[in-house]
C-alpha positions in Angstrom: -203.0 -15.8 72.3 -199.6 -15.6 70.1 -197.7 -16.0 73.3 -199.5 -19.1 74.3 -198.9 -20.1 70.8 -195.0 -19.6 71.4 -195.3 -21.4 74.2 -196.8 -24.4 73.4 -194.7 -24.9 70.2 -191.7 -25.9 72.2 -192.9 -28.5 74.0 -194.5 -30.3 71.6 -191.5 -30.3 69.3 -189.9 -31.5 72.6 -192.1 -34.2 72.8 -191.8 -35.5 69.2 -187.8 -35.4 69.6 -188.3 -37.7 72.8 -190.5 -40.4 70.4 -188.3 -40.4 67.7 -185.2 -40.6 70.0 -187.0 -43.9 71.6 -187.4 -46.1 68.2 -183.3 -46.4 67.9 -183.6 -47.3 71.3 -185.7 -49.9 71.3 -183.6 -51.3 68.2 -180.9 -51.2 70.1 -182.4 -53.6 72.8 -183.5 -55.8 70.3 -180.6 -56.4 69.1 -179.0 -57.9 72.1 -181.4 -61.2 71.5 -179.7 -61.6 68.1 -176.1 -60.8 69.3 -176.8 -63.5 72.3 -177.7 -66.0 69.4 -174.8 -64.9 67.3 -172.2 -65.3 70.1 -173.7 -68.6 71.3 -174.0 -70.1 67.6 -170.1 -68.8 67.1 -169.6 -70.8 70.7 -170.7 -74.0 69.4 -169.6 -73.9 65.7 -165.7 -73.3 66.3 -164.9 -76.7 67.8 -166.8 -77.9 64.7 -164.7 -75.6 62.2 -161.5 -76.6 64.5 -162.0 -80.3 64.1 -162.5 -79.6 59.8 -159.9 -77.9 59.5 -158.1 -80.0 61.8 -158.5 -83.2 59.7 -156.8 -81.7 57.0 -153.7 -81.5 58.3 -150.6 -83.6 58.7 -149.1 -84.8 61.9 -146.0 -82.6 61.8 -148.6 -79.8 60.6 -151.1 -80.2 63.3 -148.1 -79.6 66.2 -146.1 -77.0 64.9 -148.6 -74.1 64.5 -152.2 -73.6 65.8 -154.0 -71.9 62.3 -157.4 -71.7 60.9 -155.9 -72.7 57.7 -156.3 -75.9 56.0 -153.3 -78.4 55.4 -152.4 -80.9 53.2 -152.9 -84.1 54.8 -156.5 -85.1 54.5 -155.9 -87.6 51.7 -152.9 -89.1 53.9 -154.9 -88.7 56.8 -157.7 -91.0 55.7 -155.0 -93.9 53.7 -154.0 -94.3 57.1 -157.0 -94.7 58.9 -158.2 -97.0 56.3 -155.1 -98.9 56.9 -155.2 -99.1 60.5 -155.9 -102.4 61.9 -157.5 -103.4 58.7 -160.3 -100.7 58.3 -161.5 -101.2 61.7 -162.6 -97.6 61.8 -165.2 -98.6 59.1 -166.3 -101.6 61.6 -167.0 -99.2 64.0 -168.9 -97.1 61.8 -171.2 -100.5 60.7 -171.6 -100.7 64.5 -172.6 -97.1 65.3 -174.9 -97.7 62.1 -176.1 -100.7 63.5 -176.7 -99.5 67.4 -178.3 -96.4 66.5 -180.8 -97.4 63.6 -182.0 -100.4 64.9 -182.2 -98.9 68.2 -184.1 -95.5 67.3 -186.2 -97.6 65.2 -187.5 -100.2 68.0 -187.7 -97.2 70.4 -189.6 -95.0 67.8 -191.8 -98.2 67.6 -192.2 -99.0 71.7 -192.8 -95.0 71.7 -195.9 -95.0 69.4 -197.3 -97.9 71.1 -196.9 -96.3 74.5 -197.4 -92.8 73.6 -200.7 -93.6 71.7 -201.9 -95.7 74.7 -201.1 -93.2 77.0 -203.0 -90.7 75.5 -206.2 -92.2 74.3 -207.0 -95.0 76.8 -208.3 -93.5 80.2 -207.3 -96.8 82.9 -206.6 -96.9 86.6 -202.9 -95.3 86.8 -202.4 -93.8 84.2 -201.1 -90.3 85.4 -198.8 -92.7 87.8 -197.0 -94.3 84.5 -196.5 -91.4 82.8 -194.8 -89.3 86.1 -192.8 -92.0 86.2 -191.8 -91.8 82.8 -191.0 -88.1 83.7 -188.7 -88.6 86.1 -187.0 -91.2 83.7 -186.1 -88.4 81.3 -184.9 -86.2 84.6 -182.6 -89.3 85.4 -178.6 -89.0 84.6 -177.9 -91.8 82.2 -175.0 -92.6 84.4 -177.3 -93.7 87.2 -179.1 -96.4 85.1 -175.4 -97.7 83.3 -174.3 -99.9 86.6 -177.7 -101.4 87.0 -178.2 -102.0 83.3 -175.0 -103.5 83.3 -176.2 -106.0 85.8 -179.2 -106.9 84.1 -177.3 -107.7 81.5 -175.1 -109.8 82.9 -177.7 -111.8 84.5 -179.2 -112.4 81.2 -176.0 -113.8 80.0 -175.6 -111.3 76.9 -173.0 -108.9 78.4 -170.1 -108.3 75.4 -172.7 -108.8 72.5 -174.9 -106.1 70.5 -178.1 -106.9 72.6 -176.2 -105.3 75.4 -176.0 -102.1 73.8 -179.6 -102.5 71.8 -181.9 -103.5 74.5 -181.4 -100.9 77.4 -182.1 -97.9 74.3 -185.9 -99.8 73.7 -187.4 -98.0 75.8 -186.7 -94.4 76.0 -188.9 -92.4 78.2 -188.2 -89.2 76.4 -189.7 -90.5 73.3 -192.5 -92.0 75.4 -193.0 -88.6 76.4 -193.4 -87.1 73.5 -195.0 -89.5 71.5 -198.3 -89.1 74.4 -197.6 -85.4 73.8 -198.2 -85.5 70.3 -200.8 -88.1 69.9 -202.9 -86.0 72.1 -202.4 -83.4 70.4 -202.7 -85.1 66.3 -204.9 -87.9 67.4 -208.4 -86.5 68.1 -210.9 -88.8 70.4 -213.9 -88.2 67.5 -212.1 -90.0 65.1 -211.1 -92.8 67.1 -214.7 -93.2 68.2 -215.6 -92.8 64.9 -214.0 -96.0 64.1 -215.2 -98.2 67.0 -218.4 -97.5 65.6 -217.5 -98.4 62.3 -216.3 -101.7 64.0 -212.9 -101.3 63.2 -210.4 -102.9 65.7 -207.9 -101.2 68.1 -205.1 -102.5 66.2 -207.1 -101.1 63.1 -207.3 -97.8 64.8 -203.9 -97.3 65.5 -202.3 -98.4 62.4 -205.1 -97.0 59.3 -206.1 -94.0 61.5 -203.6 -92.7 64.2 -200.1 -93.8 63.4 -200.8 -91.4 59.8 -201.4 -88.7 62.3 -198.4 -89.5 64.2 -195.9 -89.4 61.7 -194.3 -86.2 61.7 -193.5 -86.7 65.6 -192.3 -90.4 65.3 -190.1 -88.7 63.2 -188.6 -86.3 65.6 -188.4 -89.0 67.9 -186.6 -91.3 66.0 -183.9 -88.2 65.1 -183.7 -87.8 68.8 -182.6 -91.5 69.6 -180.6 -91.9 66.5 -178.3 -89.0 67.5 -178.6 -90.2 71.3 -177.6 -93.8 70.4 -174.8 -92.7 67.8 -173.4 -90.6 70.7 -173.7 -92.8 73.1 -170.2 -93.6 75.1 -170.8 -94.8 78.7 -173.3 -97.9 77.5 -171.4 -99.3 75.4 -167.7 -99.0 77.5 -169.5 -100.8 80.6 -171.2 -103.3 78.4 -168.5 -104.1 75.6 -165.0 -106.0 76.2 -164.4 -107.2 72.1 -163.2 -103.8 69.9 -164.8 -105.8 67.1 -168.0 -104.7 68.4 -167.3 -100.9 69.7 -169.1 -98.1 68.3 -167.7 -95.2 66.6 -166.9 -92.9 70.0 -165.5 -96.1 71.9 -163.3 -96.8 68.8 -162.0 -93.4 68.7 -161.7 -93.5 72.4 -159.3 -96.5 72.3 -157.9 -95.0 69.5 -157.1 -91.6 71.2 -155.7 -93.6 73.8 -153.5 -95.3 72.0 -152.4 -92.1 70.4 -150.3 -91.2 74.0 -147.7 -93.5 72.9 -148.5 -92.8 69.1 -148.8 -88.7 68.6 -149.1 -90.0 64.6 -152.7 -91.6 65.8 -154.3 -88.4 67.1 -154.9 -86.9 63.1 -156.7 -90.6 62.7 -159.0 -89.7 65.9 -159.6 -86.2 64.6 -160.2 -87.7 60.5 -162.2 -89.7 62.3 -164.3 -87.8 64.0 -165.0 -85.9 61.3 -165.8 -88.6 59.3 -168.5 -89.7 61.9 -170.5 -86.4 61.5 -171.6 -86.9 58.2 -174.2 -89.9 59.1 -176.0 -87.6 61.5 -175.5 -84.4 58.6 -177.0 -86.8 55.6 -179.9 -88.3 58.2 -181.1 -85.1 59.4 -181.3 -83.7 55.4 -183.4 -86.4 54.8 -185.7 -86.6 58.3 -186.2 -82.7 57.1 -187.7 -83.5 53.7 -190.0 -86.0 55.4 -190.8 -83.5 57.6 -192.2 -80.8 54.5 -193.8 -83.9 52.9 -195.7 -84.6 56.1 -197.1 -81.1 56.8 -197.7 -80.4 53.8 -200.0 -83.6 53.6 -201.7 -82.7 56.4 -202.4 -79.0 55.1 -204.1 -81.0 51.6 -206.3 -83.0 54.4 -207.1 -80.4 56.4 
């Protein structure tokens, strides 16, 4: 009996060495998630950094050593892009301003209307609308540029700022998720509800459904601000006066210019620094609507 004892005591200590040598392991595997993150967040943040640090040097500063430190140039930097061409740069930025929040704000509009539509009304081709809208968002931007271009033309309005806000109405991404989350926010009982009160479609939508729809309008008018202040290839087909470029066609013609200028290329990179903070300060303030609006739906709920 004592020798079975003897025996038995070895294995199980064996087997409690073998589970406590499999926790560190499985730590160690869950870490490689996080390090993935890590690496890929490091990835995309150092041009960012680069471009910072970048605008705070000098010209003669910028060439002569490659350093993570900061200069001394960023107040020079910026007198001289304000003094280029007479503060064009800060045209640009109007324009940019212009493009992308009237723009987002028409699509965010054409997407509530469609999104709502698409996902309450049952009608005779429904599915076929919406697959097409899918393979709108699969679509290269690129392909649609040439024939916008023409449409444009034919219109007569090629060279003027409804040639740049008109093609970014209709975005079939926002579409997209604008039916997505309607379906989802908007339930059928309380839009029945008000029919039988009497209440009108246009009713509906605006007292009843578009409330519910807020907090995704909002993502989709983030999405097609940032898309539209982004945007490059639209406007460069579209736009022949620099009076009317954006912010990345500005700096475009700008960098260009900077081949036969070296000085110009801290202006591009002030520049583009400059040209994040819209996007920084807009998302800060799309995040506190954000709270607000789930927390007002938690109270309702």
């Amino acid at each position: 009996m004592s020798s079975l004892a003897v025996q038995k005591a070895p294995s199980a200590a064996g087997t409690t060495g073998a589970a406590q040598s499999r926790p560190p392991l499985r730590r160690r595997i869950a870490l490689i998630p996080t390090i993935t993150l890590v690496l890929g967040a490091v990835y995309m943040l150092l041009p960012v950094v680069w471009v910072v640090i970048a605008s705070t040097k000098s010209s003669t500063e910028l060439f002569s050593t490659f350093t993570f430190l900061p200069g001394s140039g960023f107040v020079d930097n910026i007198k001289d892009l304000n003094s280029y061409r007479g503060g064009v740069y800060w045209k640009w930025m109007g324009n940019s301003a212009l493009y992308a929040g009237l723009g987002a704000l028409l699509s965010t509009c054409v997407s509530s209307f469609s999104g709502y539509a698409l996902a309450t009304y049952r009608f005779r081709g429904r599915e076929t609308i919406f697959n097409v809208l899918l393979a709108g968002v699969l679509m290269p931007p690129i392909i649609l540029a040439v024939p916008q271009y023409l449409l444009m033309a034919k219109a007569g309005v090629t060279d003027s700022y409804l040639s740049v806000l008109l093609p970014q109405v209709l975005s079939p991404y926002g579409v997209y998720l604008a039916r997505i989350y309607a379906a989802a926010a908007v339930p059928s009982d309380v839009v029945e509800a008000g029919r039988m009160d009497g209440a009108s479609e246009w009713r509906i939508f605006t007292r009843v459904a578009l409330p519910m729809m807020i907090p995704g309008l909002v993502t989709v008018f983030l999405f097609q601000f940032v898309a539209i202040w982004n945007n490059f290839l639209l406007p460069y087909i579209m736009l022949s006066d620099d009076e009317k470029f954006p912010i990345t066609l500005g700096l475009y013609t700008l960098l260009e210019q900077g081949a036969n200028t070296p000085a110009l290329y801290t202006g591009v990179i002030t520049g583009a620094f400059l040209a994040v903070f819209p996007l920084i300060a807009l998302f800060l303030v799309i995040q506190r609507f954000w709270s607000l609006d789930l927390l007002s739906g938690a109270v309702k709920s």
